[in-house]
One Martini backbone bead per residue (centre of mass of N, CA, C, O) as a GRO file, in nm:
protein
   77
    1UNK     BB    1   1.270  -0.440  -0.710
    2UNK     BB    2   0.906  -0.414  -0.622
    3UNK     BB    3   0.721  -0.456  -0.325
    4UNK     BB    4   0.378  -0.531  -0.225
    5UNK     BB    5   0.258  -0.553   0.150
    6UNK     BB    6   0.055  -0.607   0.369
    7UNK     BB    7  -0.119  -0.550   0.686
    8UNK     BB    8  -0.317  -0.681   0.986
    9UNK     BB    9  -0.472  -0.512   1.280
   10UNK     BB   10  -0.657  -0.737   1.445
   11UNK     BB   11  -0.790  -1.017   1.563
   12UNK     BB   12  -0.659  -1.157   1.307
   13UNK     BB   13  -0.341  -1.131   1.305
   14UNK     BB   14  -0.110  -1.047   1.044
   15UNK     BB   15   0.147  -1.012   0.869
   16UNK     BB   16   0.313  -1.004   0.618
   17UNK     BB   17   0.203  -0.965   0.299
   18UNK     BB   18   0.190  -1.052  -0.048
   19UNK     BB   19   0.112  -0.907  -0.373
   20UNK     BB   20   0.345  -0.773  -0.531
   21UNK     BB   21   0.565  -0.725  -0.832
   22UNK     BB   22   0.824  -0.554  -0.973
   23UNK     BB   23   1.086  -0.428  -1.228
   24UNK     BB   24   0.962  -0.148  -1.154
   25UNK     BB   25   0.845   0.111  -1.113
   26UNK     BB   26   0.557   0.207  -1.072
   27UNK     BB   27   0.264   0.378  -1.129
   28UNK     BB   28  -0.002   0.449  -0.973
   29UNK     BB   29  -0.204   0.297  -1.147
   30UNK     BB   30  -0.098   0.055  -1.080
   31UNK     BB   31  -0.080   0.030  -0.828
   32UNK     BB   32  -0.423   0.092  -0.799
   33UNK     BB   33  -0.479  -0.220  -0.876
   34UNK     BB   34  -0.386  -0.366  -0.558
   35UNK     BB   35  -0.577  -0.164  -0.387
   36UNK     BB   36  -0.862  -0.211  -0.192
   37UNK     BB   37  -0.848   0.049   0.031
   38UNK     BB   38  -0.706   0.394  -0.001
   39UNK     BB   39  -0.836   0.566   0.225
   40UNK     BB   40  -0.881   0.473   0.510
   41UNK     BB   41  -1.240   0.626   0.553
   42UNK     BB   42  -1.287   0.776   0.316
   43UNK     BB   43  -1.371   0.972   0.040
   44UNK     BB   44  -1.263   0.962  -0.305
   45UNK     BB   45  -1.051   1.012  -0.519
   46UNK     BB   46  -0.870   1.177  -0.427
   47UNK     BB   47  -0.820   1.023  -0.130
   48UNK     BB   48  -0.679   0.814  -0.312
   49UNK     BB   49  -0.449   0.960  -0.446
   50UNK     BB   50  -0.301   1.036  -0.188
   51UNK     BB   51  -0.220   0.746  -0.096
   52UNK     BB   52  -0.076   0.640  -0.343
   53UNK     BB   53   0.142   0.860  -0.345
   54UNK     BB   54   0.238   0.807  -0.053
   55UNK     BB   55   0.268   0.502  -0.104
   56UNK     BB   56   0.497   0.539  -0.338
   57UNK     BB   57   0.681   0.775  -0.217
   58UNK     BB   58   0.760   0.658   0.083
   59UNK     BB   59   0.612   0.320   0.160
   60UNK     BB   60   0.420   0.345   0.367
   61UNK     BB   61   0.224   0.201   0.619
   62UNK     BB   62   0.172   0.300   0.908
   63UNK     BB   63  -0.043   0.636   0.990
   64UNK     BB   64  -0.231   0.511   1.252
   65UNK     BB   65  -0.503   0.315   1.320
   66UNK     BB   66  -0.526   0.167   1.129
   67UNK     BB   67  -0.606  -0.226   1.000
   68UNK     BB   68  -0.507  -0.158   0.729
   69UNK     BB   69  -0.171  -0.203   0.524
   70UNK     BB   70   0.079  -0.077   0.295
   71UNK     BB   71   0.370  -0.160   0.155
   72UNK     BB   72   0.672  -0.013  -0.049
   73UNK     BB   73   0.976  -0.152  -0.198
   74UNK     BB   74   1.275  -0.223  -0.246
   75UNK     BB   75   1.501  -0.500  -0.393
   76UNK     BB   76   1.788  -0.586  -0.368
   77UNK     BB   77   2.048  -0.763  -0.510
   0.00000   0.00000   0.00000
């Protein structure tokens, strides 16, 4: 199973949260279904396309000093 969750460091800040859960892992278009802001500051579908593939492929996480950000892992039974 593969799980996509949030975290937010801000003002009022909070841990993981449950976002969506597949039973196989998903391809890039349906992950960039369930982000929000997938650029986190960029602008433009190209600079989509590489954070969705960086998050699908290595499993996302904090990547500088962003303030929401997302992991994406598998989950064995």
């Amino acid at each position: 199973m593969w799980v996509l969750t949030e975290e937010c460091n801000e003002y009022y800040q909070y841990g993981e949260y449950f976002v969506m859960c597949w039973v196989e892992k998903p391809d890039y278009d349906e992950l960039y279904k369930y982000i929000e802001e997938p650029t986190i500051g960029r602008k433009g579908a190209a600079a989509d396309m590489i954070y969705i593939k960086w998050l699908h492929d290595t499993g996302g996480g904090r990547a500088k000093v962003e303030d929401n950000w997302y992991n994406f892992y598998e989950v064995m039974e």
